[in-house]
C-alpha positions in Angstrom: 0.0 0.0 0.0 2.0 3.4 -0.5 0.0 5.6 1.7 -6.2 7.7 1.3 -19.3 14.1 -1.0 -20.7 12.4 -2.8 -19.1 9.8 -5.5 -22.4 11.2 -8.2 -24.8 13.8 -7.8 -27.5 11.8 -8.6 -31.2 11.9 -7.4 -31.5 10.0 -4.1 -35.2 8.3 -5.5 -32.8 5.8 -7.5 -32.3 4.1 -4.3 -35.5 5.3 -2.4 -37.4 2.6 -2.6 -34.6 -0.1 -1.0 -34.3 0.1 2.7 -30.9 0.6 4.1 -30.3 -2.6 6.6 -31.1 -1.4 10.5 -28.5 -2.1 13.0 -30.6 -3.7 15.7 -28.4 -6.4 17.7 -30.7 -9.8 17.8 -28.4 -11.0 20.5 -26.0 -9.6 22.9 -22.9 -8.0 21.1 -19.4 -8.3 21.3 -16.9 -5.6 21.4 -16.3 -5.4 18.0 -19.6 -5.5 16.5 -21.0 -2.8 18.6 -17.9 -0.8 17.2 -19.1 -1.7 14.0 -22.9 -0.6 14.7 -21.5 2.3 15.5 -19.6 3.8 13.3 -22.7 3.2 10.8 -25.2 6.2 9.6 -28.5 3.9 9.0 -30.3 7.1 7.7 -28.3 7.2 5.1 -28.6 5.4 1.9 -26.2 2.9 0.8 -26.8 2.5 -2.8 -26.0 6.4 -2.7 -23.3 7.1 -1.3 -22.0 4.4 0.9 -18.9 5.8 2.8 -21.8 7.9 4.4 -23.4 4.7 5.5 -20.9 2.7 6.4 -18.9 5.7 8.5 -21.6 8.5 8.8 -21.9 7.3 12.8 -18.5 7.3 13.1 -17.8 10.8 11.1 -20.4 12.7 13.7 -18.6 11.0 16.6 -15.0 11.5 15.8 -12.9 14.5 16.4 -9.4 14.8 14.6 -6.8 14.9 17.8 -5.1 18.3 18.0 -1.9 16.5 17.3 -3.1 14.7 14.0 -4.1 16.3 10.6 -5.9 12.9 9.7 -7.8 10.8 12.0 -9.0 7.4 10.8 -11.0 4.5 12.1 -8.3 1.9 11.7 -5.1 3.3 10.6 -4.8 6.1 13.2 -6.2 4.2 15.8 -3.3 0.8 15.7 -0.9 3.4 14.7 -1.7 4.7 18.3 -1.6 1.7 20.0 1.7 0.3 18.4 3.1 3.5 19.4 2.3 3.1 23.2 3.5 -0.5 23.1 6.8 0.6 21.1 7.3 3.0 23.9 6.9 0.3 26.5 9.9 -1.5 24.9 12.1 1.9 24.5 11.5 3.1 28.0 12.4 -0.8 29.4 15.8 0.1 27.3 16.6 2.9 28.4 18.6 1.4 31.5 20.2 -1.0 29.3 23.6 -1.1 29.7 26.4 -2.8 27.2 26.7 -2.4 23.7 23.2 -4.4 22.3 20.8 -3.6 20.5 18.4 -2.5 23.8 21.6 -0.2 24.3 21.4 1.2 21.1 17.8 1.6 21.7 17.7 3.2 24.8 20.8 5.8 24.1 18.8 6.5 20.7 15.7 7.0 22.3 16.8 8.7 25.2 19.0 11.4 23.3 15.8 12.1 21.6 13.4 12.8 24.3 16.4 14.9 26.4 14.8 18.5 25.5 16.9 20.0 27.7 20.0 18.9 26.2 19.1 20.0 22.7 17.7 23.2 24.4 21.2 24.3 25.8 22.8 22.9 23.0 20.6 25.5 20.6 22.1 26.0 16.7 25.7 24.5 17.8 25.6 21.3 16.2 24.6 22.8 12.6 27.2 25.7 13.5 30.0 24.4 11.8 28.5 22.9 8.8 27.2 25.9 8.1 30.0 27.8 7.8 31.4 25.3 5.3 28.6 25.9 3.2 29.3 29.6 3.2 33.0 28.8 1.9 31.7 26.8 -1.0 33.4 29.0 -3.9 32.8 27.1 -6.9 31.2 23.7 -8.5 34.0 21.7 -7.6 33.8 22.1 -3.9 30.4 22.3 -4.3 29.8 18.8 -5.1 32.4 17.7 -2.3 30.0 19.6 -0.2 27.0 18.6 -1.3 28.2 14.6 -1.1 28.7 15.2 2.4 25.0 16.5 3.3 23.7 13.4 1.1 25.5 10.9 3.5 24.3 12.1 6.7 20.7 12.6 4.8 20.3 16.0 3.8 19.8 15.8 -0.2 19.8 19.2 -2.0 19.7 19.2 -5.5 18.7 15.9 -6.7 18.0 12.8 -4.9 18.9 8.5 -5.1 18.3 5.3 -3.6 19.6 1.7 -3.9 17.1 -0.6 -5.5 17.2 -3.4 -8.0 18.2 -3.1 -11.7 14.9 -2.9 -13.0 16.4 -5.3 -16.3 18.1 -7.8 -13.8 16.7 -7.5 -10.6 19.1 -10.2 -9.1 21.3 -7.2 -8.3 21.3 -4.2 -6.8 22.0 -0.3 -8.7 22.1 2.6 -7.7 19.1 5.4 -8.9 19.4 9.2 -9.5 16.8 11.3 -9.8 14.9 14.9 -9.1 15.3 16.5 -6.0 16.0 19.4 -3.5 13.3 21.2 -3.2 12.3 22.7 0.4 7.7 22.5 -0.6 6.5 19.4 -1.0 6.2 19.1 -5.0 6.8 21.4 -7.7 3.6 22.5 -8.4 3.8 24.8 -5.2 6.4 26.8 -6.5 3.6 27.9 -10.0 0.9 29.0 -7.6 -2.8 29.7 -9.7 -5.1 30.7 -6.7 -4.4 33.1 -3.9 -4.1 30.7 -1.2 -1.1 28.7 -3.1 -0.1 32.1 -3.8 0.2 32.8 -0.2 1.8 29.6 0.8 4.4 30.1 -1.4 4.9 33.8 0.4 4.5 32.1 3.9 7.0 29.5 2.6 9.6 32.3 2.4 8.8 34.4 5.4 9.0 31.0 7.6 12.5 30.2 5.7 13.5 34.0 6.6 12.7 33.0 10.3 14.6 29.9 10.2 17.5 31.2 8.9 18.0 34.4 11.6 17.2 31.7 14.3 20.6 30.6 12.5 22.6 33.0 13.1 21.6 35.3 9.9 20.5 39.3 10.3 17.4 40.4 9.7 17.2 42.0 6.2 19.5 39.6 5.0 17.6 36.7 5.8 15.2 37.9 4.0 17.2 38.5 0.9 18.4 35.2 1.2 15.2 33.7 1.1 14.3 35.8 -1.6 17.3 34.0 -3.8 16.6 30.5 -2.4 12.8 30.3 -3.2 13.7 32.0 -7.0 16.4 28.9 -7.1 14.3 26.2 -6.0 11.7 27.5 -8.6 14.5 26.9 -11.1 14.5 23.6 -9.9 11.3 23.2 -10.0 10.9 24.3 -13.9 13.2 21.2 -14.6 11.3 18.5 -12.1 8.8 16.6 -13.7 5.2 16.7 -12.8 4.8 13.8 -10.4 2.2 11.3 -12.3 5.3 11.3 -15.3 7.8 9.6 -13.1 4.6 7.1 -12.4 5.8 4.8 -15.6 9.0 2.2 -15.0 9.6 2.7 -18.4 10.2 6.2 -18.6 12.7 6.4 -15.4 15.0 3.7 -16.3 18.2 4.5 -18.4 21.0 2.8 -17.3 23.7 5.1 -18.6 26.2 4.3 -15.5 28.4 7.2 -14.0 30.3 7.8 -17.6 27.1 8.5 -19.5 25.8 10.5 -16.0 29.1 12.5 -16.4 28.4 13.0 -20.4 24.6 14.8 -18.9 26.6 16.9 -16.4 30.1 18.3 -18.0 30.6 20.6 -15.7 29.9 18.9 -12.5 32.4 16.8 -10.7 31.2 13.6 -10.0 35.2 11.8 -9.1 34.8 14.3 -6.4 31.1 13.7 -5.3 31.4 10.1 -5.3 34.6 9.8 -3.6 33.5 12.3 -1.1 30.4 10.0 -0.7 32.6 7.0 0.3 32.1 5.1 -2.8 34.8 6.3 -5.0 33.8 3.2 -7.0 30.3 3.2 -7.6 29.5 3.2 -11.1 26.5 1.3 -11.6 24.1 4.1 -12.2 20.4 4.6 -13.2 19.6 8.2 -14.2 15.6 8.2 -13.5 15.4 12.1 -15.7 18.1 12.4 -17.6 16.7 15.9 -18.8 16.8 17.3 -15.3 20.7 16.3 -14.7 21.1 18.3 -18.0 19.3 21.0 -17.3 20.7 20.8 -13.6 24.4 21.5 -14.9 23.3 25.0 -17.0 21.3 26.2 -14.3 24.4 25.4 -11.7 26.5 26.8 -14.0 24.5 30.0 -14.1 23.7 30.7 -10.7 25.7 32.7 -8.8 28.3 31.0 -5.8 25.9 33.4 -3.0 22.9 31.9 -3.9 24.3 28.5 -3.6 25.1 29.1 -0.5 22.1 30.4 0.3 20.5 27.5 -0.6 22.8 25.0 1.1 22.7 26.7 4.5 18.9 26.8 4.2 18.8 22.8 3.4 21.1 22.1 6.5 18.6 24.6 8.7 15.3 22.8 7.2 16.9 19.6 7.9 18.0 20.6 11.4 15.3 22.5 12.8 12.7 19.5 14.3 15.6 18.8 15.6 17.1 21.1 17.6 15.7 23.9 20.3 12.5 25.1 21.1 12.7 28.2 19.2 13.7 26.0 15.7 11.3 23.6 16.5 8.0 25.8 17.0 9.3 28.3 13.8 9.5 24.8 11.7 5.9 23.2 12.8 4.4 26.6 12.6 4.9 26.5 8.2 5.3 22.9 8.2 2.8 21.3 10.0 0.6 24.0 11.1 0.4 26.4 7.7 0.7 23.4 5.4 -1.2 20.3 7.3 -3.4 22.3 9.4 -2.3 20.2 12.0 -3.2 22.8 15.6 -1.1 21.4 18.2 2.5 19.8 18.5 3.0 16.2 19.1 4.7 14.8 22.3 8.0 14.9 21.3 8.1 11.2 23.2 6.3 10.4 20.2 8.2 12.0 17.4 11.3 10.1 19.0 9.2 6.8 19.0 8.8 7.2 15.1 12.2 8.2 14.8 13.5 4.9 16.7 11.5 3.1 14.7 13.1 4.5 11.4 16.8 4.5 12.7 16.5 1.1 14.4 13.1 -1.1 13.2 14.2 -4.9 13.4 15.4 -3.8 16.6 12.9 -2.5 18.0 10.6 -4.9 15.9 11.7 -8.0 17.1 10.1 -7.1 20.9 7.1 -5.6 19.1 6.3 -9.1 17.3 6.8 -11.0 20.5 4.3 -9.0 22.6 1.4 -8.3 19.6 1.6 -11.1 16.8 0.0 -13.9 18.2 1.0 -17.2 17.0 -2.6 -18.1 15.1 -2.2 -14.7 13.3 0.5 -15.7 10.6 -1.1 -19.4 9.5 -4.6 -17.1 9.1 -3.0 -14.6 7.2 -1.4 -17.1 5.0 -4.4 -18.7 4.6 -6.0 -15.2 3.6 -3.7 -14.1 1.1 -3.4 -17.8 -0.8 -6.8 -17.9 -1.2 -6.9 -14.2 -2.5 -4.4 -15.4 -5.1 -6.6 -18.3 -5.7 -9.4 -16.3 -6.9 -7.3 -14.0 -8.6 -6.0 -17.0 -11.0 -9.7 -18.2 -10.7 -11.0 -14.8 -12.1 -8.4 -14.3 -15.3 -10.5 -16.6 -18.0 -13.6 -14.0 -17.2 -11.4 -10.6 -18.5 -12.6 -10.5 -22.2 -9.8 -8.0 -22.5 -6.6 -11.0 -22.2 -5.7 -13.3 -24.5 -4.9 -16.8 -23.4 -0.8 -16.4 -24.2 -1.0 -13.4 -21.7 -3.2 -14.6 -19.3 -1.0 -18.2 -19.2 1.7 -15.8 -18.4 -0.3 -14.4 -15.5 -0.7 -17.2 -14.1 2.9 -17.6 -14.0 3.5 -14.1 -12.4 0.3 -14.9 -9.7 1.8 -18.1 -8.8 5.5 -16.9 -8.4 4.4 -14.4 -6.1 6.4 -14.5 -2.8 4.3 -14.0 0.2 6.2 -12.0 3.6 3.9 -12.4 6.6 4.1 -10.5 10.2 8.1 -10.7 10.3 10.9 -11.2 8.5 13.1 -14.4 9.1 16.2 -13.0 10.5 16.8 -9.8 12.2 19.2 -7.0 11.2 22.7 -6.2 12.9 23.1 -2.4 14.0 26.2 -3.5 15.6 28.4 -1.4 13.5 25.8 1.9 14.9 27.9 4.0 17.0 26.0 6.4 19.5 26.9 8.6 22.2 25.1 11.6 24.5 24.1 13.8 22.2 20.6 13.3 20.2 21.6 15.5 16.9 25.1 13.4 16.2 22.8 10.4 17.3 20.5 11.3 14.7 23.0 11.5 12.4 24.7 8.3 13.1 21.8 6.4 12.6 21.2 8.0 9.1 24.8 7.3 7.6 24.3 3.7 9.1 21.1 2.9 6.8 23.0 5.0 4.0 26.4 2.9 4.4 24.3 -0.4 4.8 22.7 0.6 1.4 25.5 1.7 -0.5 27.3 -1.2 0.2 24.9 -3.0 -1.3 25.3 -1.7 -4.8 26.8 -4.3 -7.5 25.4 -7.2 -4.9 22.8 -9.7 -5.2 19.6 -8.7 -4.2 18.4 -10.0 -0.6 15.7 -11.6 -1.5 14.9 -12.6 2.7 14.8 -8.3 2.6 12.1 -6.3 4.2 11.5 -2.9 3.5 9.7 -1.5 6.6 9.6 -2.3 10.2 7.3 -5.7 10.7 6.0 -3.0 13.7 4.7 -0.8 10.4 1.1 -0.3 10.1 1.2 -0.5 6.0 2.2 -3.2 3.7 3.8 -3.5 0.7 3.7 -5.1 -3.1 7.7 -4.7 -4.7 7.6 -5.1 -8.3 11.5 -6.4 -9.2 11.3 -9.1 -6.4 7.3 -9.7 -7.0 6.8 -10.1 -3.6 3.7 -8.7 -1.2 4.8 -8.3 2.3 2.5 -7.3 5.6 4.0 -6.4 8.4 2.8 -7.3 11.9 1.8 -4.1 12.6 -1.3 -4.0 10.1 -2.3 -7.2 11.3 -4.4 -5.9 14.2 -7.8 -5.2 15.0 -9.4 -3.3 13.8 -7.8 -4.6 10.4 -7.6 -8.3 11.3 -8.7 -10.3 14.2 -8.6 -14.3 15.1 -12.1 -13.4 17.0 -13.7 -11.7 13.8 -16.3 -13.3 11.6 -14.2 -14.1 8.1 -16.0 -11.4 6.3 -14.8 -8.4 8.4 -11.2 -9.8 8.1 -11.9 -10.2 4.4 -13.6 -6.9 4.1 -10.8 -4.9 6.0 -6.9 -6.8 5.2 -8.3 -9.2 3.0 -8.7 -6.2 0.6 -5.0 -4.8 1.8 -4.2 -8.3 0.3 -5.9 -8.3 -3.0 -4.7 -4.5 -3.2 -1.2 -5.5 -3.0 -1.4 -8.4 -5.3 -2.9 -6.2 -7.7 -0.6 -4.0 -7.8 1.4 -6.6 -9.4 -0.9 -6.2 -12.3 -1.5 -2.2 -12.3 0.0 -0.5 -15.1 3.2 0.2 -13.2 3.6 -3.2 -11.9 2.2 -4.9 -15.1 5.8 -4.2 -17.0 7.3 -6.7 -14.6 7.4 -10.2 -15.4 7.1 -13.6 -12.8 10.9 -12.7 -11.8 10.7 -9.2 -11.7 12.4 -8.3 -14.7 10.7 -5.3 -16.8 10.3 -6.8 -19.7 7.0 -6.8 -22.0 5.1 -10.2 -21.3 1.8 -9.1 -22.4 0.6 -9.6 -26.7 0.4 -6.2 -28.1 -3.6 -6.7 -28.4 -3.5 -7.3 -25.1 -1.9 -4.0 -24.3 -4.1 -2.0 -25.9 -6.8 -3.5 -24.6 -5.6 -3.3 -21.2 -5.1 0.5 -21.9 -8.3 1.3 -23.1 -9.6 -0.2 -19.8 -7.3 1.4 -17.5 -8.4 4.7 -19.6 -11.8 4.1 -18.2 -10.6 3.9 -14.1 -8.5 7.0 -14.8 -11.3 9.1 -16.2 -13.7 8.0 -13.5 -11.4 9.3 -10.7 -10.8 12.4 -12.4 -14.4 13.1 -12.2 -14.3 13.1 -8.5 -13.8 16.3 -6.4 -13.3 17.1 -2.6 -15.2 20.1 -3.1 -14.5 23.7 -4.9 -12.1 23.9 -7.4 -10.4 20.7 -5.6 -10.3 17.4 -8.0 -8.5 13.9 -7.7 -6.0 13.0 -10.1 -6.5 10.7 -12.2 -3.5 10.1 -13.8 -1.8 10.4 -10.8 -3.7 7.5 -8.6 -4.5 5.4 -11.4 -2.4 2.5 -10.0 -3.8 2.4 -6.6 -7.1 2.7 -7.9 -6.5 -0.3 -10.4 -5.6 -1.8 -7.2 -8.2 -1.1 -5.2 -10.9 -2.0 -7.9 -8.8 -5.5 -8.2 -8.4 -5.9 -4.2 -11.9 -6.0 -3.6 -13.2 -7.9 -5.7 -10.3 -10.7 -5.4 -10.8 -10.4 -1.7 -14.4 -10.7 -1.9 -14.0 -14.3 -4.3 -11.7 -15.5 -1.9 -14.2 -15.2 1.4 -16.8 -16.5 -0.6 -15.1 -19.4 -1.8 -13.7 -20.2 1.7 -16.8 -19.4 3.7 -19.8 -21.1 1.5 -23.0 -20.6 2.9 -22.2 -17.7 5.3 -24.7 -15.4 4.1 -26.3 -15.4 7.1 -26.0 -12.8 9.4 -23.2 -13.3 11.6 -23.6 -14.0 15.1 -24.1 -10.0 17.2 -23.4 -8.3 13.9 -27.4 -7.4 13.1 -29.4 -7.9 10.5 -26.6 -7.6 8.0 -25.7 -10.6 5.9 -22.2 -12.0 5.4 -21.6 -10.3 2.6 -22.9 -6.9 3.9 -20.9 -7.0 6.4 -17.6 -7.5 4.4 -18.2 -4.5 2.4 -19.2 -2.5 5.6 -16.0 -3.8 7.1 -14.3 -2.6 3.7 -15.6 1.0 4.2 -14.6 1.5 7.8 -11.6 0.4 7.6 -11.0 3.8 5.3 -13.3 6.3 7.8 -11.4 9.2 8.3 -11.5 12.6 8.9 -8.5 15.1 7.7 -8.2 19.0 7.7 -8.6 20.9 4.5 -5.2 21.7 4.2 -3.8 18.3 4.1 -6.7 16.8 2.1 -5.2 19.5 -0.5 -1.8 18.5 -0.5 -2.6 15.0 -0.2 -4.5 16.2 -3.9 -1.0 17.1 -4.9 1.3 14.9 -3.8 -0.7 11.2 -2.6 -0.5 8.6 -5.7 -3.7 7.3 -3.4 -7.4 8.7 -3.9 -9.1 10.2 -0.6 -11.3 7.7 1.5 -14.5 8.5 0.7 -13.5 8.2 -3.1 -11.4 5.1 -2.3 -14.7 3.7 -0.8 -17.6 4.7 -3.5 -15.1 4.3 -6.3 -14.5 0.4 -6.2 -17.6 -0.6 -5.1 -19.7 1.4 -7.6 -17.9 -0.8 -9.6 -18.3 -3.7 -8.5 -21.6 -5.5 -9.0 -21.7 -8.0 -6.2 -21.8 -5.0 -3.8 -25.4 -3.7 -5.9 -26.8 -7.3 -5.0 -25.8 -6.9 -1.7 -27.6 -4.3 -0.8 -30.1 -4.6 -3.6 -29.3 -1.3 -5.3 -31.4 -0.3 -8.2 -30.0 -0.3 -11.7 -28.5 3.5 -12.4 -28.2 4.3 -9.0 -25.1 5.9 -7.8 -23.6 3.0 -6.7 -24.6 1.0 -9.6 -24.3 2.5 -12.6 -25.2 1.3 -15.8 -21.6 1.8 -17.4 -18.4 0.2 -15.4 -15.1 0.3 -15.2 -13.3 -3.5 -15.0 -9.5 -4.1 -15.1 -8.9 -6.9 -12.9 
């Protein structure tokens, strides 16, 4: 999963005449179906808009914490608990003595939540860094410099990672692309309405404010902001749009550091990368080749101040959460506040929980499995997901679109699909993590450690026993050049998934995570690699074109969807999760049925709502969720994944067993008379 009014404005009498079902309990409840009554609007009308339904009760109730710029039924709420139990275990290590990992743990954790120490400490440990950043005299020691931020983290002007070669994914590359920008996406900095207008202008005032916090006068501060936000524009004209880097196809060009040289003449790249440890590294995927060319004019052009400017703002930007009070409240105040809409400040205890958690998962994860996975969840969850891949093989003679050749070749991909459940098999060492007293250096350690660990990966075989995120991480995963689908521990929790639920609520809620993820495998990013992750074209032309044409129709369907005045999805942009959510739920849905015949009944304290009712109500709230208008528009800029409510009408509109569920009238807005059908 990569991270969310009405779906039609259609007259309500196309469902008035079918009775939403009543919540009424024929027997005493249990804890989780009274949750479930709840969180249900039974004035509303399903086969109109359903998210209303299914979390109208739930929406009324709920208030987004002052700390939280989204709030949702499941997500937010295990989220919250794995974070008190993931404290538990940091505070037990914080007495730790020796050099293990509850050490580490405890001196990482503990660094972080000493605000006093940072306090005294003020802008000291960015001092001398940036005053190397005002020396920076030319492009030679410029990319000396600038290889130095990247290996502690900081990554101005363009940006990597280590991933598989996306022609041989038995070994790992490295991958260059876009970066350095301070907003969150380029479209900020080519504002069209007043208010991104006057982001953009609170975006520079708040950089101003950072920067004399740093040490810089007044009115010069605010030249240099000036300067910066007119460079990162510059940047920003070369970036491209986010939904074009969407296509494998387009950001692979494996030109290796002599052909990355060839795009950059007049940048020094002997120096970067031997600055960056890895004098050697020359295994190179250049994701936009037209933004390194562009990159070494507009270097070229721009003056050595400005570039100054613009480093010493990236250190401060990086640095501020980080250090004092006076950094940290400037920072959240544009950041979280201005941006997110978010009102209050998190517990810092809880920042440095996350941050644990990033520096030090398996660590940390390893407790975290033995206190929450229980030893029935991983057989059920297997069970879950095979059958969900069972009905997805089951379901591939039905697409009118695929030709036998290509749909034998599915198969293939379907069945080669390697399943990671709860945890991974072996935990990783962080004995070569070196901490001390101080949180910022801390910090920093724990960075270059994942940075080193990564690097040194380059020109090996892949891992293939690899996970990606923390098994404590309340998300899960589909990776395209292994093929793999991989769900952590940490999304395995009620409300997602329970051992005491009836099958269709843990169908409805991670059963459709499952089918989600699988089809991702077969979205039109994920499509252009083959059973053993190679991208390579496996599909008959005709094949293509008709997959096209039908992914044409999901695209255009979500671009028709707004979250409310002048405020539209992107279609292009979150076509692959919606593919993947129109596939998940239906796969998911095959798979309960086929396991579970006969349960149509309703379940035992769950109503009158039949089996399959209640899957599709357990789909919907496991996406309520309420989020301030400011983040719901960025989230419109920047989140390859459609908003809740959209992610809730959208597939199920589209799906016709959901219309005989809750016997929804032909043309209704929930069952339209023209569908869209991938998977």
């Amino acid at each position: 999963m990569k991270s969310l009014p009405l779906l039609l404005a259609l007259p309500l009498a196309a469902c008035a005449a079918k009775t939403a079902p009543t919540p009424v309990p024929a027997e005493p409840e249990s804890a989780a179906s009274a949750t479930v009554r709840a969180a249900l609007n039974p004035a509303a009308d399903p086969c109109t808009d359903f998210y209303a339904y299914a979390c109208g009760g739930w929406l009324e109730n709920t208030e987004i914490p002052g700390d939280q710029v989204r709030w949702g039924r499941s997500f937010s709420v295990i989220r919250e608990e794995n974070t008190d139990v993931l404290r538990g275990i940091l505070d037990a290590a914080a007495g730790a003595g020796g050099d293990g990992d509850a050490a580490r743990l405890g001196a990482y954790y503990g660094s972080c939540t000493d605000a006093e120490a940072s306090e005294t400490r003020g802008v000291e440990p960015i001092q001398t860094e940036l005053k190397k950043a005002s020396a920076v005299g030319d492009l030679d020691q410029l990319m000396t410099f600038v290889a130095g931020l990247h290996l502690r983290g900081v990554a101005p002007l363009f940006d990597w990672a280590v991933w598989a070669d996306f022609k041989d994914p038995s070994v790992q590359i490295s991958h260059w692309g876009q970066g350095g920008l301070g907003l969150p996406d380029r479209d900020y900095y080519f504002p069209e309405t007043d208010d991104s207008r006057s982001i953009l202008n609170d975006y520079e005032a708040n950089l101003a404010k950072l920067l004399i916090h740093a040490g810089t006068e007044v009115d010069e501060a605010m030249r240099q902001a000036d300067l910066i936000v007119g460079f990162e524009t510059e940047l920003a004209r070369i970036s491209k749009r986010r939904q074009d880097l969407r296509d494998p196809s387009k950001t692979y060009h494996r030109i290796e550091r002599e052909g990355l040289q060839g795009l950059t003449p007049n940048l020094d790249w002997d120096a970067f990368f031997t600055a960056f440890g890895t004098p050697d590294l020359t295994m190179i995927n250049v994701q936009v080749p037209e933004y390194f060319e562009a990159l070494d004019g507009l270097l070229l052009g721009t003056d050595p101040a400005t570039l100054q400017a613009y480093l010493r703002w990236h250190i401060v930007l990086d640095a501020a959460p980080h250090l004092s009070e006076t950094f940290r409240q400037t920072h959240f105040d544009f950041f979280r506040a201005r941006l997110a809409g978010q009102k209050d400040r998190r517990p810092l205890w809880k920042d440095c929980v996350d941050r644990a958690n990033s520096a030090l998962g398996d660590a940390l994860s390893a407790e975290y499995v033995a206190q929450r996975f229980a030893g029935e969840s991983k057989p059920m969850a297997t069970a879950m997901i095979e059958g969900i891949e069972q009905a997805f093989e089951a379901s591939l003679p039905s697409i009118s679109w695929m030709d036998p050749a290509t749909q034998e070749r599915a198969v293939g991909k379907a069945r080669a699909v390697t399943n990671k459940i709860g945890y991974p098999d072996s935990w990783r060492d962080y004995s070569a993590m070196e901490l001390g007293e101080h949180w910022f250096e801390n910090r920093a350690a724990g960075t270059r450690f994942e940075i080193q660990r990564q690097l040194g990966t380059v020109g090996e075989p892949v891992d293939p026993t690899e996970w990606h995120m923390p098994a404590s991480a309340v998300n899960a995963y589909f990776n395209p050049t292994s093929n793999e689908i991989v769900f952590p521990a940490g999304i395995l929790q009620p409300p997602f998934f329970s051992a005491e639920f009836p099958a269709a609520m843990n169908y409805g809620a991670i059963g459709m995570v499952m089918g989600h993820e699988l089809t991702h495998g077969f979205d039109d990013s994920g499509r252009q690699f083959d059973a053993t992750g190679a991208m390579v074209e496996w599909w008959e032309p005709e094949a293509v074109t008709r997959y096209e044409e039908a992914a044409s129709c999901v695209q255009d369907l979500y671009s028709g969807y707004t979250m409310g005045e002048g405020l539209s999805v992107n279609g292009e942009l979150t076509l692959g999760e919606n593919i993947a959510d129109l596939g998940g739920i239906k796969q998911s849905f095959e798979a309960w049925r086929a396991a579970n015949p006969g349960l149509e009944a309703t379940p035992s304290g769950y109503a009158d709502l039949s089996g399959s009712q209640l899957y599709f109500v357990a789909y919907a709230q496991a996406w309520c969720s309420k989020a301030t208008p400011e983040i719901e528009r960025m989230l419109l800029t920047v989140d390859s994944h459609s908003p809740p409510v959209h992610r809730v009408n959208g597939p199920l509109s589209q799906y016709p067993e959901f219309a005989t569920a809750f016997s929804c009238e032909a043309g209704a807005p929930m069952a339209p008379a023209e569908r869209c059908t991938v998977w």
